[in-house]
C-alpha positions in Angstrom: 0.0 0.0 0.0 3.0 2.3 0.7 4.4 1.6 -2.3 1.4 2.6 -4.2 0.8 5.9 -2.6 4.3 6.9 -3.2 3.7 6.3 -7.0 0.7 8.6 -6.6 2.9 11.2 -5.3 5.5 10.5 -8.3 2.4 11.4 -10.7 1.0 14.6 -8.6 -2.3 14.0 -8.5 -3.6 17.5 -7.9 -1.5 18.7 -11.1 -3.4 16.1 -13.3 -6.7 17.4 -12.8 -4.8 20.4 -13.8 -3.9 19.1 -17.2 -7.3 17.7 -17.2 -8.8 21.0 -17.3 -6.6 21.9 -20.5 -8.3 19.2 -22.5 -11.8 20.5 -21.6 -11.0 23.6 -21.9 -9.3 22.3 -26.0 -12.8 20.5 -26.1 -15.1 23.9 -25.4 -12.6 26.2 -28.1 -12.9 23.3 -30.4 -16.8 23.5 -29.9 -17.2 20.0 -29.6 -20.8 19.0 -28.5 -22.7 16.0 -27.8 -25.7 17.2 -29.1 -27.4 16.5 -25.6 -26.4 12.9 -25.9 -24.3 12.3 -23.1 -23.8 8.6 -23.9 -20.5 6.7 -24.0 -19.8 6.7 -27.5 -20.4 10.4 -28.1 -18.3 11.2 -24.9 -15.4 8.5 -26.0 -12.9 11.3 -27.9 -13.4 13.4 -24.4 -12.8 10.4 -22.4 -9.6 9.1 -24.9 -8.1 12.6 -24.4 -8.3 13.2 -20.3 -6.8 9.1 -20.3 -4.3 11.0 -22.8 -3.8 13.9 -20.5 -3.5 11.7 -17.4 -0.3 9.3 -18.8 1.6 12.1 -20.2 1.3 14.7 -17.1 1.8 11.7 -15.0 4.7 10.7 -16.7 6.6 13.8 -17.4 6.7 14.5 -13.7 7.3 11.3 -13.0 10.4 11.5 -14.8 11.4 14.5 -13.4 11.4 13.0 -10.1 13.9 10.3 -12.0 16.0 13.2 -13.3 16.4 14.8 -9.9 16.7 11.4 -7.8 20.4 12.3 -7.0 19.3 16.2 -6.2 16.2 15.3 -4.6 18.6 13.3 -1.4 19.9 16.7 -0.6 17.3 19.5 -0.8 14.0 17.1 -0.5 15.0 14.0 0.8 11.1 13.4 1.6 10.3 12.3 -1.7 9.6 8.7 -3.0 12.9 8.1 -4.7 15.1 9.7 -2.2 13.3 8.4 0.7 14.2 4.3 -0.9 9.8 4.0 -1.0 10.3 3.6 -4.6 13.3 2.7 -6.6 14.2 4.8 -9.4 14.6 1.7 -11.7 10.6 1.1 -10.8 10.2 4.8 -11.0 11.5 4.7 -14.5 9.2 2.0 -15.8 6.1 4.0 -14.2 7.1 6.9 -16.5 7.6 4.7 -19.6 4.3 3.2 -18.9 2.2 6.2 -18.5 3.7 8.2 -21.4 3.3 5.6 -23.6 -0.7 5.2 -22.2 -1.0 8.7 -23.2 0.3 8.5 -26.6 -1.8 5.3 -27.6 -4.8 6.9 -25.7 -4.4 9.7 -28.3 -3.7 7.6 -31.1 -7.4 6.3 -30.8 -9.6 9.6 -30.4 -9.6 9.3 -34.3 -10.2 5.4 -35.4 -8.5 4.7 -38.5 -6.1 7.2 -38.4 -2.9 6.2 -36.5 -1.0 9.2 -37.0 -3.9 11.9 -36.4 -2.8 15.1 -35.0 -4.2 13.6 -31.7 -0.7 11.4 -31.7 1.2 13.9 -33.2 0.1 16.5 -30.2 0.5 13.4 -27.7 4.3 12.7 -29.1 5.3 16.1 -29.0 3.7 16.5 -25.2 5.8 14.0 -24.2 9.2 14.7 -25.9 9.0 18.2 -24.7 8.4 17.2 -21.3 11.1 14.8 -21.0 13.3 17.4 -22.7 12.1 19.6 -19.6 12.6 17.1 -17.0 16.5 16.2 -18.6 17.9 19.7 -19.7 14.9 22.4 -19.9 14.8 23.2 -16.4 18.9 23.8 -16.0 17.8 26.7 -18.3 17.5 29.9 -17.1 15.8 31.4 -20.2 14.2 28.2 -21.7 13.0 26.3 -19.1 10.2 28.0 -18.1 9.7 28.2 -22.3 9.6 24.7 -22.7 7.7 23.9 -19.5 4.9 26.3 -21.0 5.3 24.2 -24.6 4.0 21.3 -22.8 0.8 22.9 -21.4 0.1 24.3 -24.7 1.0 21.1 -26.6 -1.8 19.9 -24.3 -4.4 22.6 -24.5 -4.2 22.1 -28.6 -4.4 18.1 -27.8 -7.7 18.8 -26.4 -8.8 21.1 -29.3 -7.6 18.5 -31.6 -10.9 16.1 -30.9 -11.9 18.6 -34.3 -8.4 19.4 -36.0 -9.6 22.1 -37.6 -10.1 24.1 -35.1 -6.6 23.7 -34.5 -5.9 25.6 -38.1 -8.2 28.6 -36.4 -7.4 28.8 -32.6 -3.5 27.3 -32.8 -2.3 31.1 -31.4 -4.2 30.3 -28.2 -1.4 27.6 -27.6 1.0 30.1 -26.7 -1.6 31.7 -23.9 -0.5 28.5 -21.4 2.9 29.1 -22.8 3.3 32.2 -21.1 1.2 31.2 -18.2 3.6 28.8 -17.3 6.7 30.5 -17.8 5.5 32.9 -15.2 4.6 30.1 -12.5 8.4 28.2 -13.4 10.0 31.7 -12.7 8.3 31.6 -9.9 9.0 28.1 -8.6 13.2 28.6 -9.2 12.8 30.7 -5.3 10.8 27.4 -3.7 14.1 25.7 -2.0 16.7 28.7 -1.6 14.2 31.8 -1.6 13.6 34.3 -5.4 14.0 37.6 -6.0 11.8 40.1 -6.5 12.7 41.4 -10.0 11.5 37.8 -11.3 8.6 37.9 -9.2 7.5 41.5 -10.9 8.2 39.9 -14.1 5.5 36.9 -13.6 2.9 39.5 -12.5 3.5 41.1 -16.0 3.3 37.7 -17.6 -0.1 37.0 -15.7 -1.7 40.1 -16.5 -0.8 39.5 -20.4 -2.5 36.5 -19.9 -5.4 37.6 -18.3 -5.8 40.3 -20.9 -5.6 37.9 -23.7 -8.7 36.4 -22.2 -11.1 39.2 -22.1 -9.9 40.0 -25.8 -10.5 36.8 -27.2 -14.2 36.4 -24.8 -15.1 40.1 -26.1 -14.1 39.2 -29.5 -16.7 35.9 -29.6 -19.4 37.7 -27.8 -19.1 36.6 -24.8 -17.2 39.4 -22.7 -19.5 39.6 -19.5 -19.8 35.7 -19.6 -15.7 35.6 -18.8 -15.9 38.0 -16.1 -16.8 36.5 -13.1 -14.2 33.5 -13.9 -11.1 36.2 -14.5 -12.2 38.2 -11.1 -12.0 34.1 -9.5 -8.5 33.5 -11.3 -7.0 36.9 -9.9 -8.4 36.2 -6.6 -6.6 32.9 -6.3 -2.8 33.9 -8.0 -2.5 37.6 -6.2 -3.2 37.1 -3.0 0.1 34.7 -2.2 2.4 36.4 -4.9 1.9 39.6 -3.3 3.2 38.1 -0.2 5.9 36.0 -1.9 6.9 39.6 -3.4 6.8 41.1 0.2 9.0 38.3 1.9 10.2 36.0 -1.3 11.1 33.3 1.2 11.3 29.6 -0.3 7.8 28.8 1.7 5.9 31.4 0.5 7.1 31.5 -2.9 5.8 27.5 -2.9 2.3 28.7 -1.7 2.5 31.6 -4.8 3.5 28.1 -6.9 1.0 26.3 -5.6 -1.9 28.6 -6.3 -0.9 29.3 -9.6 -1.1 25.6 -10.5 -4.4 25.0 -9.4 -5.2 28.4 -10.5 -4.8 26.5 -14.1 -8.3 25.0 -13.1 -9.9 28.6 -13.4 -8.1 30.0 -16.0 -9.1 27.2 -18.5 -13.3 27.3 -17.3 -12.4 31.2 -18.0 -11.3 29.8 -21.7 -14.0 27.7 -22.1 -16.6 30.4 -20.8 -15.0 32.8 -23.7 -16.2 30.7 -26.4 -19.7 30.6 -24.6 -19.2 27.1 -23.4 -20.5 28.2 -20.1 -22.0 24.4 -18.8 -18.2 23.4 -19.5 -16.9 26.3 -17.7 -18.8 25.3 -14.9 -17.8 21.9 -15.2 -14.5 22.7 -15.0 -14.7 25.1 -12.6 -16.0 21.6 -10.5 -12.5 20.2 -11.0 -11.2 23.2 -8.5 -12.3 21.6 -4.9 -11.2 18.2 -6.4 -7.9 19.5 -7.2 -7.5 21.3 -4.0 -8.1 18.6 -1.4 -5.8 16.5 -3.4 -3.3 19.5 -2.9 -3.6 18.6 1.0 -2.8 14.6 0.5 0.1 15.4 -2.3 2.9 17.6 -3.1 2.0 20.5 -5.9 5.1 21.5 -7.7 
């Protein structure tokens, strides 16, 4: 039982319903319905995609745990590899087996076509997050880059359940892209404490990001829709960055980390509600409680 609870930690549960969110929030800009059919078969592509979703978050971080195995016994000792609850060679295998869950998951949201751009999305998902977990994050300038590519790999993964809709929202890819960057600038101050400069810098980067999303929801008609859901996103990333920015101190820089992760949750019912997918915003919005009490049981990073 042990054993199994410390690969749940490995994958970080609260972040996949996280990465969850992205897909839905793909599904409501791709304007996928189910024409009020909410049987299995209509809902299979959805389905295919979170299983997606769920392998190759889970495995990407995962991985990085593998990575930083030799890191992790100094600064956090606590975690499954470090601590001897898992072995890194049964570590390893876990990634392996979830990315490659992902990428066959993907590979069937379009029968008949093994090389959709489902797969493609899924392949590049996972190549950019091992890339992260290896080399990316040693980057000063393009880690937090390529740590955004894989959240906007996977918001287009979920848009890709009707590829063309990739062809006329593929600029909203780089919206998670920045989002991220901001939170991995961030999270270099969780272990020895940040700096304020970089701090100031990811409050620029949110507010681009929030003002992309009242363009776009204005744009489709749907301005007053988004509101309440950006006024709920600010609420939860301010609050603890404004302290972090007071006393950037490696605790409260984790909390600023923390909230903008789950935050994700919010932002992506705010997408979906900008395309007037409201019920999906909503149900989206239902992932938030889920991901936070799962925040309490594992580590958020």
């Amino acid at each position: 039982m042990k054993k199994v609870v410390g690969m749940l930690r490995l994958m970080r549960l609260a972040n996949i319903i996280t990465a969850i969110a992205d897909i839905l929030a793909g599904v409501a800009i791709a304007g996928f319905t189910v024409n009020g059919n909410w049987n299995i078969q209509q809902l299979q592509p959805v389905l295919l995609l979170v299983i997606s979703t769920t392998g190759l978050y889970g495995g990407g971080v995962v991985f990085n745990d593998v990575f930083d195995a030799a890191l992790d016994k100094v600064e956090r000792p606590e975690r499954p590899i470090p601590s001897g609850l898992i072995s890194k060679g049964a570590a390893t295998s876990l990634g392996a087996i979830l990315l490659l869950i992902g990428i066959v998951a993907a590979s069937l949201v379009h029968p008949g076509n093994l090389f959709s751009v489902s797969t493609i999305l899924a392949i590049v998902t996972a190549i950019c997050a091992l890339v992260y977990d290896k080399w990316g994050k040693h980057q000063s300038l393009f880690g937090p880059v390529n740590m955004g590519l894989c959240r906007g790999a996977n918001l287009l993964l979920g848009m890709s359940i009707i590829p063309e809709a990739i062809t006329d929202h593929w600029y909203l890819g780089f919206i998670p892209v920045v989002y991220i960057a901001a939170i991995t600038m961030i999270s270099r101050g969780e272990v020895h404490g940040g700096k304020r400069t970089t701090l100031y810098a990811a409050v620029s980067l949110y507010l681009i990001v929030i003002a992309s999303i009242i363009a776009v929801a204005f744009t489709n008609g749907a301005g007053w829709q988004v509101v309440p859901f950006v006024l709920l996103f600010g609420i939860m990333i301010f609050p603890p960055l404004r302290k972090a920015i007071r006393q950037p101190a490696g605790p409260l820089i984790g909390k600023a980390v923390k909230a903008g992760v789950i935050a994700l949750i919010i932002m992506n019912a705010a997408w979906a509600a900008a395309f007037g997918m409201i019920y999906l915003a909503l149900l989206i919005l239902v992932l938030l409680p889920v991901s936070i009490g799962l925040a309490k049981l594992f580590a958020v990073t």
